[in-house]
N, C-alpha and C positions, 0 to 999 in steps of 0.2 A: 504494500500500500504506500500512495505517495501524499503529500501534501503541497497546497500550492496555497501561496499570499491569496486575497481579492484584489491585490494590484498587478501581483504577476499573471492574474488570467485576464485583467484587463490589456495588458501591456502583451500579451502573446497568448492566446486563445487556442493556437494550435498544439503549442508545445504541450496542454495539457490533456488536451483531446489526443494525442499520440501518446501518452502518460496512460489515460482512461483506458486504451487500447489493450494495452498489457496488462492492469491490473488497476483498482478499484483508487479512484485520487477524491481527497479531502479536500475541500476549499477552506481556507481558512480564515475568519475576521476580525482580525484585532485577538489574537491569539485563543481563537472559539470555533471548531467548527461550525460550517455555516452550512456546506452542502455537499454533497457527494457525487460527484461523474461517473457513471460508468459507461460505457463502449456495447451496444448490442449488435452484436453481433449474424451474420447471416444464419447461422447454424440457430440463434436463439431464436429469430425471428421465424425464422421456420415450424417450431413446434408450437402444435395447434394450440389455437387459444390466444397467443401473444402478441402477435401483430395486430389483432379485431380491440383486444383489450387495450390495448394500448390506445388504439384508434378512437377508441369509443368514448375511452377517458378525456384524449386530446379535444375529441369537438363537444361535450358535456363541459368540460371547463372556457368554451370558447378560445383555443389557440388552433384548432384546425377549423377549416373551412367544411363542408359534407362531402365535398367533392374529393377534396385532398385527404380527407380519414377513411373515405373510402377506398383510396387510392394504397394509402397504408396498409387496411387491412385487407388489402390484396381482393376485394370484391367489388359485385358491380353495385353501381350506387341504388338501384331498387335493392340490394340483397344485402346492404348493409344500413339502406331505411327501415326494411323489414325488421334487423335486426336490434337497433335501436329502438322500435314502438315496443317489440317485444321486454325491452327492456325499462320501460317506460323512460323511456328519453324523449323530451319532443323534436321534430324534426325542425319544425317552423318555429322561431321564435317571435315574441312580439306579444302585444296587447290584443284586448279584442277593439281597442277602439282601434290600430292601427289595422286589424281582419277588416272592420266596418268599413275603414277611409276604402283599402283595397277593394273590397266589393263592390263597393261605390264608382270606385276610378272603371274596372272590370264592367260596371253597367254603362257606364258611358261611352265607351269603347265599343262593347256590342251594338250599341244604338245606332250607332252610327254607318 
């Protein structure tokens, strides 16, 4: 296991992603750790389970897009919609007044 400053991953980012690589690196704040890097691997991503999980984490906390978590975990975007309702994740986010404005725009458009 390695340790690195929060200035040294500011000031070189790579060195410690090639660090994560090999083995599990501590970030360190003001002499605390703060966080932990590791490196996943192709071989990890592969077993079932861990690519969708990961994915499904990433767009439930808003840092993936649906598209791009789909992409992760390696399905098509209906089978990783699917996947997420089942999980009670919602796919659409938003208000119902912003559904309402939508619908609204949606009739006006038809009308036309």
């Amino acid at each position: 296991m390695r340790a690195v400053q929060v200035r040294e991953l500011k000031n070189n980012p790579s060195a410690a992603l090639r660090h994560a690589a090999e083995d599990m690196v501590v970030v360190m704040n003001r002499d605390r750790p703060s966080a932990l890097l590791l490196s996943f691997d192709e071989e990890m991503l592969r077993k079932p389970g861990v690519s969708t999980a990961l994915a499904t984490a990433l767009f439930r906390d808003g840092s993936l897009s649906l598209a791009r978590a789909a992409k992760v975990a390696q399905m098509t975007l209906v089978d990783f919609m699917q996947n997420l309702s089942r999980l009670g994740i919602p796919v659409v986010r938003g208000t119902s007044e912003d559904a309402e404005k939508e619908l609204e725009t949606l009739k006006t458009w038809l009308s036309n």
